[in-house]
DSSP file (Angstrom, degrees, kcal/mol; ACC not computed):
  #  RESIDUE AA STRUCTURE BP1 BP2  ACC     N-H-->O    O-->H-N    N-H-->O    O-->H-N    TCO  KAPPA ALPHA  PHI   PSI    X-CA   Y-CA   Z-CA
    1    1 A X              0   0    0      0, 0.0     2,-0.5     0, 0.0    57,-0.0   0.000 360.0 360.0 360.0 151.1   -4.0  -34.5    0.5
    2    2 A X        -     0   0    0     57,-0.1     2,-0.2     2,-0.0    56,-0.0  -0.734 360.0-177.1-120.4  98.2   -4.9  -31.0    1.9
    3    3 A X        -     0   0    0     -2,-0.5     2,-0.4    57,-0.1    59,-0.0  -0.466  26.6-108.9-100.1 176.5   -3.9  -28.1   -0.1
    4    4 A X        -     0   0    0     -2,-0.2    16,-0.4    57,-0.1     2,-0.2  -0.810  27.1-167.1-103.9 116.3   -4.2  -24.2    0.6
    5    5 A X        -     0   0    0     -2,-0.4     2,-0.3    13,-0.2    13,-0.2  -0.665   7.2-153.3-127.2 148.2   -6.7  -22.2   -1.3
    6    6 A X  E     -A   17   0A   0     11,-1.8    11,-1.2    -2,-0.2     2,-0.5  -0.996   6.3-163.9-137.7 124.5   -6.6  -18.4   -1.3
    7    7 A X  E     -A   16   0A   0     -2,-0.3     2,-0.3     9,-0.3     9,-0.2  -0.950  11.5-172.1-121.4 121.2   -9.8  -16.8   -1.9
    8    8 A X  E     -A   15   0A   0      7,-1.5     7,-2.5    -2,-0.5     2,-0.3  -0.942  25.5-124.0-123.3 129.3   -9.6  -12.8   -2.8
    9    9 A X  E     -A   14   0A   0     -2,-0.3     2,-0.3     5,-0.2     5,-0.2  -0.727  32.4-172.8 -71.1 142.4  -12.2  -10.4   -3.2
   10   10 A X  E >   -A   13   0A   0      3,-1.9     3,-2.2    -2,-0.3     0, 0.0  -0.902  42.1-101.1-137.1 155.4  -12.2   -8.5   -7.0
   11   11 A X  T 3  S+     0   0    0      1,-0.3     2,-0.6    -2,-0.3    -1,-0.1   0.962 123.2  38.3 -43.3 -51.3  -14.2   -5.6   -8.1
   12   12 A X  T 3  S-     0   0    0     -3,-0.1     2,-0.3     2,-0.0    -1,-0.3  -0.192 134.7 -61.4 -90.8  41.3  -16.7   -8.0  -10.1
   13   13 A X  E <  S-A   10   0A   0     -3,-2.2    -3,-1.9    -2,-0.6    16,-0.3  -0.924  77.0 -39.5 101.5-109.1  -16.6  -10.6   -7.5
   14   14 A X  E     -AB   9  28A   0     14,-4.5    14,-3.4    -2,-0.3     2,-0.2  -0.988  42.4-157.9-147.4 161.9  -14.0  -13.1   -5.8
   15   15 A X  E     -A    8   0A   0     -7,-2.5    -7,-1.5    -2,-0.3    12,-0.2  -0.672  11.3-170.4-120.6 168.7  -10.7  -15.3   -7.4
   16   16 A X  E     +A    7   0A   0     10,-0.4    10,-0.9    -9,-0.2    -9,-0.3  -0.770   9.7 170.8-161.2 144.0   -9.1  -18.3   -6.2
   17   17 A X  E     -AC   6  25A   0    -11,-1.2   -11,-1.8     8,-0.2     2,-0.2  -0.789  34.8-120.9-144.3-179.8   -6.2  -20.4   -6.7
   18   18 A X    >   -     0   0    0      6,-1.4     3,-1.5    -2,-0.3     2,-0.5  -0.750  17.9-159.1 -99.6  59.0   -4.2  -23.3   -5.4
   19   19 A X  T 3  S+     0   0    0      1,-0.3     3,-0.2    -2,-0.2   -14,-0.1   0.550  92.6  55.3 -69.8  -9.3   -0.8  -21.9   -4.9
   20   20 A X  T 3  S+     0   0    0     -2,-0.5     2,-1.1   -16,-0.4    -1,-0.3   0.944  99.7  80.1 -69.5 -54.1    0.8  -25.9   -5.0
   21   21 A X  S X  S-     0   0    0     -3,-1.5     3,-2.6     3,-0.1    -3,-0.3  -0.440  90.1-138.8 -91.2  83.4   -1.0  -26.0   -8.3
   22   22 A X  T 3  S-     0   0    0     -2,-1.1    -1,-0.1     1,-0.2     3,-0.1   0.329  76.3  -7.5 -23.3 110.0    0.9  -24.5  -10.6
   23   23 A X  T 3  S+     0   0    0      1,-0.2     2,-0.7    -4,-0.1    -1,-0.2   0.670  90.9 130.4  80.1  13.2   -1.6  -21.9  -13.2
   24   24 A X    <   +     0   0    0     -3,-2.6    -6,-1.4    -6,-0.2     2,-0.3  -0.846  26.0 149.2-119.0 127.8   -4.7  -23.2  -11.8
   25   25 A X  B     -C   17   0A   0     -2,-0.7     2,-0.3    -8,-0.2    -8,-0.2  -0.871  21.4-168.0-156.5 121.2   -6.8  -20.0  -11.0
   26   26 A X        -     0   0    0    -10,-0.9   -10,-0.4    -2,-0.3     2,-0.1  -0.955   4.8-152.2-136.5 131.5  -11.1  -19.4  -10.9
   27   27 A X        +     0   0    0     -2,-0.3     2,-0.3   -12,-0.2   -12,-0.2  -0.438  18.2 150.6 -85.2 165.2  -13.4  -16.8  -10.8
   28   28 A X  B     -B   14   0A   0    -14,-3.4   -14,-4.5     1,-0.2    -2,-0.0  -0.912  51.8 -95.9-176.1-177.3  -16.9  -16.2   -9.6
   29   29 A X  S    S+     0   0    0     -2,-0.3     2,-0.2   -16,-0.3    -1,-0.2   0.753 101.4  19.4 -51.2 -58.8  -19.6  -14.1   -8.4
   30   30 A X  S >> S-     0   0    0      1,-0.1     3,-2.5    -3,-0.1     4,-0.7  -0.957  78.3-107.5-146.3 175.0  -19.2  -15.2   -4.8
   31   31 A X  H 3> S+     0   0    0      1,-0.3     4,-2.1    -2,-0.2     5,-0.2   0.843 122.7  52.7 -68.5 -37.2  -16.7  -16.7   -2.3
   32   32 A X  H 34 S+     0   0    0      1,-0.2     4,-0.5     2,-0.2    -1,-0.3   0.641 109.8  55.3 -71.1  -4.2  -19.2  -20.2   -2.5
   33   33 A X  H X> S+     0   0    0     -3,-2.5     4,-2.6     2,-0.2     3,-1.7   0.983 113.8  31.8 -57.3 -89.5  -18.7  -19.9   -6.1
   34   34 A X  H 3X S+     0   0    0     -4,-0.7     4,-2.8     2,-0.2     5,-0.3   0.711 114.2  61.5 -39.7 -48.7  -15.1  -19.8   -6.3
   35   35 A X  H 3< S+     0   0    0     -4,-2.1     4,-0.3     2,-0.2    -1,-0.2   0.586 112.4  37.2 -42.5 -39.5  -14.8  -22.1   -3.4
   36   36 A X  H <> S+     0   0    0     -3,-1.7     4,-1.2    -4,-0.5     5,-0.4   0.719 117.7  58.0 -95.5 -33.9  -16.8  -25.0   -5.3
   37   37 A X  H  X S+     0   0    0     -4,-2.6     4,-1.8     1,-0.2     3,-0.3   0.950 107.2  38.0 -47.3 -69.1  -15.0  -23.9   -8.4
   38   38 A X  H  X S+     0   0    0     -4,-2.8     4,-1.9     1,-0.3    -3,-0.2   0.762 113.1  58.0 -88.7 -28.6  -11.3  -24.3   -7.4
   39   39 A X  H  > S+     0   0    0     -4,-0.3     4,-1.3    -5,-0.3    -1,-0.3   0.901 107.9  48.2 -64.5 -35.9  -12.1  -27.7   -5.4
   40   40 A X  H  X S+     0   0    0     -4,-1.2     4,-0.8    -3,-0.3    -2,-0.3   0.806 117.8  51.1 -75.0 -20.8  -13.7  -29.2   -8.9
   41   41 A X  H  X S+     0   0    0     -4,-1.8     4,-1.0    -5,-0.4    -2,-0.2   0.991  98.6  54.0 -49.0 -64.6  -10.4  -27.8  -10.1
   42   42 A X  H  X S+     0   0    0     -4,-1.9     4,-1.6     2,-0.3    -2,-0.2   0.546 114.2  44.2 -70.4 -18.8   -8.1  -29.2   -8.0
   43   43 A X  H  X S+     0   0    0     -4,-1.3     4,-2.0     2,-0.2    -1,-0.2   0.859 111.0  50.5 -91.1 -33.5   -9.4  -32.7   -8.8
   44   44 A X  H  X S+     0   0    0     -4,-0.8     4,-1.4    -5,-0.2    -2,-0.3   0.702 116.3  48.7 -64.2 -30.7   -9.7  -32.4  -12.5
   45   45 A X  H  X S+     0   0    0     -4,-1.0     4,-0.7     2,-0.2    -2,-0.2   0.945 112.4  40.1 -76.2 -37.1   -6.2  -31.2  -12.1
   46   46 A X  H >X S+     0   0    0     -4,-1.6     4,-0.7     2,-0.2     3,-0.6   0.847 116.5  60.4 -65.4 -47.2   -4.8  -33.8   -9.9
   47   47 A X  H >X S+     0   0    0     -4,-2.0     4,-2.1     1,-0.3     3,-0.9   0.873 107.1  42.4  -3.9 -88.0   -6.9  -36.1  -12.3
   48   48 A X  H 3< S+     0   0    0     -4,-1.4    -1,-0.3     1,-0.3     4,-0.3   0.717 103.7  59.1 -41.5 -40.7   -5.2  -35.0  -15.2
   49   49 A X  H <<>S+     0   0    0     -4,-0.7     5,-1.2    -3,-0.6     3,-0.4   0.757 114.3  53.3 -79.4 -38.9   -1.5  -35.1  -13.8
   50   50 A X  H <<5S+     0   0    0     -3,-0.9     3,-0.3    -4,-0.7    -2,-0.2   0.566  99.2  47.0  24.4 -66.2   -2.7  -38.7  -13.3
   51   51 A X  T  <5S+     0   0    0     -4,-2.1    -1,-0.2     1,-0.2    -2,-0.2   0.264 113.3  56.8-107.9  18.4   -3.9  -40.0  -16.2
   52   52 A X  T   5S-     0   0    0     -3,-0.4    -1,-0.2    -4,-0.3    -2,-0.2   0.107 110.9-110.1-106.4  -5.4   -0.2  -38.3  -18.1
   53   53 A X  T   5S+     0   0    0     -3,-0.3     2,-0.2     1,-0.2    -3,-0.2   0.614  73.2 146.3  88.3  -2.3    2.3  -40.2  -15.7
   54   54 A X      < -     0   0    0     -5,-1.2    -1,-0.2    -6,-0.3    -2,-0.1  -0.525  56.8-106.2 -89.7 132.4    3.1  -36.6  -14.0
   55   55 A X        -     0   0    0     -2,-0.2     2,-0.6     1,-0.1    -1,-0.1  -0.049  32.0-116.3 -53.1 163.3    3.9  -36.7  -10.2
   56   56 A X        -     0   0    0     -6,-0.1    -1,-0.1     1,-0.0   -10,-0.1  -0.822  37.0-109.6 -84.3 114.3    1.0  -35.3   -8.2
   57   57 A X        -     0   0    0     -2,-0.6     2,-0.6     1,-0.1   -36,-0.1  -0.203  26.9-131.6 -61.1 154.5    2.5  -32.0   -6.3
   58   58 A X        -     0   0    0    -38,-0.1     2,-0.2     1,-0.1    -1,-0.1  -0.813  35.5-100.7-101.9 141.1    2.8  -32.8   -2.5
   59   59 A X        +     0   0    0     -2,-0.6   -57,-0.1     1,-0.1    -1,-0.1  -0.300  55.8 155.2 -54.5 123.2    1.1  -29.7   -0.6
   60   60 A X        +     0   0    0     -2,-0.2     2,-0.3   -56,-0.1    -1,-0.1   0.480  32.8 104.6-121.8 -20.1    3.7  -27.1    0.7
   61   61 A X        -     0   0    0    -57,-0.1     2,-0.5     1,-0.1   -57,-0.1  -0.556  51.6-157.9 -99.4 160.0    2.2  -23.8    1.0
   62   62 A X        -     0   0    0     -2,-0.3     2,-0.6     2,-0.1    -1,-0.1  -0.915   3.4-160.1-123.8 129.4    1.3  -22.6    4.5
   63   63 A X        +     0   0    0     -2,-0.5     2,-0.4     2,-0.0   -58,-0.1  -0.826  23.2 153.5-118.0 115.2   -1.4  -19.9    4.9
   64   64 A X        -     0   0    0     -2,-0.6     2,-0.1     2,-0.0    -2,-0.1  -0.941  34.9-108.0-145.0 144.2   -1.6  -17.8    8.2
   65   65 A X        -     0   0    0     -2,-0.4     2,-0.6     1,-0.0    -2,-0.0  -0.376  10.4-137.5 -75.8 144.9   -2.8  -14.4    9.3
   66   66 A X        -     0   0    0     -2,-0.1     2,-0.1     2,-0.0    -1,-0.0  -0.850  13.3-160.0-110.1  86.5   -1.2  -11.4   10.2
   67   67 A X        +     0   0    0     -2,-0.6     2,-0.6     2,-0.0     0, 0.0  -0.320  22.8 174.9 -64.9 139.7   -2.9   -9.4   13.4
   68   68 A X        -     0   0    0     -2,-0.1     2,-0.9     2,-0.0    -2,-0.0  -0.994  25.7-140.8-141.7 143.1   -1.7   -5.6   13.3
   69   69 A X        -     0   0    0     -2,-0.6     2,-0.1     2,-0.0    -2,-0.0  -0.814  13.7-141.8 -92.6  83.1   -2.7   -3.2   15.3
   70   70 A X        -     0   0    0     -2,-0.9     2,-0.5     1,-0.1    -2,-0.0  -0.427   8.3-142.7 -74.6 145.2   -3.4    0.4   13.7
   71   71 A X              0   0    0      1,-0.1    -1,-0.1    -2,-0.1    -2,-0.0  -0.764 360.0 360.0 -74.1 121.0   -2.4    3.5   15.7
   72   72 A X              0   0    0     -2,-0.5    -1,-0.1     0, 0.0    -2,-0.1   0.491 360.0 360.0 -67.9 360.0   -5.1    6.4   15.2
């Protein structure tokens, strides 16, 4: 499966979460930080959901950019 990670800069370094996976959320120091965090998440999560009988969520969220164009 391929889910959608959102990666944020924060004052004291960068978050990221899963937005399919309901509450599951990591910090770190820098984006390759967070980036190896929240994929060792997302399998310990799936993992978990697993080994309880709980359906797996199927990936839904779509992530795409927004070009704007500022006026001076």
């Amino acid at each position: 499966m391929r889910y959608a990670i959102v990666i944020e800069k924060m004052e004291t370094g960068h978050s990221a979460c899963a937005p399919d996976l309901s509450g599951l959320g990591v910090t770190g120091a820098t984006i390759e930080d967070v980036r190896e965090l929240i994929l060792h998440g997302i399998a310990i999560y799936i993992h978990e959901l697993q080994s309880q009988g709980e359906p797996i969520p199927k990936p839904g969220a779509i992530a795409e950019y927004a070009d704007i164009e500022l006026v001076a």
